[in-house]
Each structure stands twice: as C-alpha cells, then as structure tokens.
N, C-alpha and C positions, 0 to 999 in steps of 0.2 A: 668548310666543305662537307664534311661528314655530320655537323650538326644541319645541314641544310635537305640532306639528302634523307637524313632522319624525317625531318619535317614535311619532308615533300611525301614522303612514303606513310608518317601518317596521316596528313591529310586524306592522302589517297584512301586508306583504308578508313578512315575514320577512328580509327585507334584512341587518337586522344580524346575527342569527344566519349567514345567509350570510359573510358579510362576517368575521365571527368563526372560521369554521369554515377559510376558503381562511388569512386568517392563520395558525390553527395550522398549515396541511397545511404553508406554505410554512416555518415557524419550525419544523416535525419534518424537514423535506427536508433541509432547511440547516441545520439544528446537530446533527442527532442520527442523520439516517439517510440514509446513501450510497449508489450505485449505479454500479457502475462496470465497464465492460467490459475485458478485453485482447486488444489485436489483434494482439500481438505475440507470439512465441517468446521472450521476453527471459526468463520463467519457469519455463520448461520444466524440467521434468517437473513441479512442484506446480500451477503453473497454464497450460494448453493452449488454442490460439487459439479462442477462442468460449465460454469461459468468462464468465458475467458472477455479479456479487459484491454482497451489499451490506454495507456498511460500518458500523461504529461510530463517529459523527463527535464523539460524546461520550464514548469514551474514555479522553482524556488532558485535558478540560477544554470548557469552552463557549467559542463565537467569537459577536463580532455574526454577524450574516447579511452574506452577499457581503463578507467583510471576512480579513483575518487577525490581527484584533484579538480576545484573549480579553478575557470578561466573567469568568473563572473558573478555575482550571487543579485539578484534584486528582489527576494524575497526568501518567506523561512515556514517550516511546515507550521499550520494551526490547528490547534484543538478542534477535530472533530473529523479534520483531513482521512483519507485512507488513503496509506502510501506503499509502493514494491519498497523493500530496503534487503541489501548484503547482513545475511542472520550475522550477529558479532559471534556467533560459536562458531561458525562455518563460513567463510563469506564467499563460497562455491556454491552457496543456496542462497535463493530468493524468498524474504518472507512478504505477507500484504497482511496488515493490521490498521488500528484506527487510534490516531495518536490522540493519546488522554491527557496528558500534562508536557508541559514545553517547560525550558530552561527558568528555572526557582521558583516553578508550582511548588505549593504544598501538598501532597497526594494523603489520601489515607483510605480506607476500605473499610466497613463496618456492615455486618449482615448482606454483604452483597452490592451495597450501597457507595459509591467513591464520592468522596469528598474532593473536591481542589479548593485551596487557600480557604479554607472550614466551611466553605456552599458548598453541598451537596447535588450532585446533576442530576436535576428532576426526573422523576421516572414514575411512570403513571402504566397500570395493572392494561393491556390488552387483551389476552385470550389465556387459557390453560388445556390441556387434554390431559392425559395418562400418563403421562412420562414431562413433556417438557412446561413451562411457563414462558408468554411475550409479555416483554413493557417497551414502551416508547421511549427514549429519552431523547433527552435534550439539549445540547454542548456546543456553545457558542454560535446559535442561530442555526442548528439544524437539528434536524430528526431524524431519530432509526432507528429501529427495532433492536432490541435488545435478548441473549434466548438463556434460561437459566433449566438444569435439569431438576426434577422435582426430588428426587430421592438419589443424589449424587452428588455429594458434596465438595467443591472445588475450592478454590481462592477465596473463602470469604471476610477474611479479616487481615488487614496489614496495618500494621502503626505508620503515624505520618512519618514521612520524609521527604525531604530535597531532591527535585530531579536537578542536575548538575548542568551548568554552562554546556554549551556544546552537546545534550543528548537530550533524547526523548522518551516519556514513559509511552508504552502501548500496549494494548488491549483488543482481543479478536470480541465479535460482538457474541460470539457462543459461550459465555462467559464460564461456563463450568467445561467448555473443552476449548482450551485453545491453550498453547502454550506462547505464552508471552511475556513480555517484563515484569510481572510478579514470578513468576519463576524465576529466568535468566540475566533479567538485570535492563538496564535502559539502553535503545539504540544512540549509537553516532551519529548527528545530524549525518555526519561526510558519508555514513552508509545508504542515506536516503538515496534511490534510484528516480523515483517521480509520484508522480501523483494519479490516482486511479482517477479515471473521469467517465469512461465508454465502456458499455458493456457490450461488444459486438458480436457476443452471439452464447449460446446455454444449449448446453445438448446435455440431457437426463443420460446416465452412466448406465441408467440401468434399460433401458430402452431403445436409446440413442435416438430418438426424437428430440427436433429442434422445438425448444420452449420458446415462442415466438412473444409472449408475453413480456419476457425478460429482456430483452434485445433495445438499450436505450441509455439515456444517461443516469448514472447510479441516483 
C-alpha cells in the first residue's frame, strides 16, 4: 500500500524519471566523459595554458564511479596516448602527460633524446628563437611537437630501465619544464582517468580571448 502510493506520487511529480535522469548524467561524468583544464606550461607547445579538454574516460575500460576499481578493461593506454591520471603523490590532483613507455619498455635518456627498447624516438629540428627550441617527434604513429628550453637545463640523461607490469612511464611534451616520471616515478595504470581527445575550447590567460584556432581534436 505504501509502496504504491510512493509510486503513484512519483509518477505524479515525475520524481523518478528525475532521479533517473541525474543518475545517468552523474554515471556519463564518471565513467565516460572527462573535463579537464591545464594550468600549466608542462605541455607546451600541444597543449598551452587555458586550454581545456574533454576526455575519454572509457577508453581503456569502465571504473566504479569515485573509485579506481575497473568493472571492465578492453583496452590499455599506448605510447604516444595523453592521458588525465590521479598524481601517485597526491591522488586529490589531476595530472595530463604523454605516456612514453608502457609495461617492460626499456627507457633510457641521453642528450635529451629517449630511447625505448634501444630505438631512439625520432626527432627532427622545427623552429628555434631566443629562449626555447621545437622538434617534431614521432611515437607509435603519431606526431607532436616537442619544446626544449635553450639555456636551462632539465632531465637530460637517465640510465636505462624497466618500466614495471602495471605502470606507465610519462613525460609532458615541455620537456625541460614539466614535472613528470623522471622525477617522481611511474604512474599506476589503476590511476589512469581517460584519454585526452577534444579540445573544446582555449581562452589566452592573459587576455581572455577565445583562441578559436585551437578549438578541435588534439
């Protein structure tokens, strides 16, 4: 009786269909579709400060919600990916880097140059001015700009090692500012959040003009 009068009452108000409807939005936020800003330089030149993104959080598989538990996996991040991932120093912040080596790459680093499994990822001279240098490279069938500072000397040499079952090495493409796993260490696949895909919108920090140029798929 009282479960009936429930239901006649939200009929009436439409309650449940409510109720229905904020579930999906919140089960599409959280598993399927991301939103993510960078405030940082650590990207530079693919992705520039006021950049914001949305994500494919269903790319490499489903998670509960608020969790890093998958309900599903049917795929796994790849070299050359840019993924949001839970920082492992912090996992109350959100980083977005460009994963360089997956589970038993060989990594190594030399003059600025990363090796995987002893190939070295081709990298070919772009532009220079006064301060920074572009190369292009090139990492499992795609391309992007690369940025090194000319007179500031970052990450540029690391002896090979094993990135480990289960994690990822990453790297921001500003390669002498970005704090990433040559510093901190390799992420947790289980931290990966999704995959960067849309750039839906670039507003200049210093101007707050929409950079309509930018506005598309990365």
């Amino acid at each position: 009786m009282y479960f009936k009068k429930l239901r006649d009452f939200s009929r009436k108000h439409d309650i449940f269909s409510i109720i229905l409807t904020i579930l999906f939005m919140v089960f599409i936020r959280t598993t399927v579709l991301g939103n993510y800003a960078v405030d940082t330089g650590s990207m530079n030149p693919t992705i520039r400060e006021g950049d914001k993104f949305f994500s494919n959080n269903a790319a490499y598989g489903l998670k509960i919600p608020f969790t890093k538990h998958d309900i599903v996996l049917w795929d796994s991040p790849s070299r050359g990916d840019i993924i949001a991932f839970r920082y492992p120093g912090d996992e109350s912040v959100n980083y977005t880097k460009r994963v360089i080596g997956v589970p038993g790459d060989e990594i190594a680093i030399s003059g600025r140059v990363v090796y995987i499994n002893g190939k070295k990822i081709p990298r070919s001279f772009i532009s220079r001015d006064e301060n920074t240098e572009i190369f292009l490279e090139k990492l499992n069938g795609r391309e992007y700009l690369v940025q090194n500072y000319r007179h500031v000397n970052g990450k540029e040499n690391m002896k090979k090692f094993t990135v480990p079952q289960g994690a990822l090495f990453v790297m921001g493409d500003n390669r002498d500012n970005s704090f990433d796993s040559r510093y901190w260490g390799f992420v947790p696949v289980e931290n990966v959040l999704g995959k960067l895909v849309f750039r839906w919108t670039s507003i200049d920090p210093d101007t707050w003009s929409i950079r309509w140029e930018r506005i598309g798929r990365l």
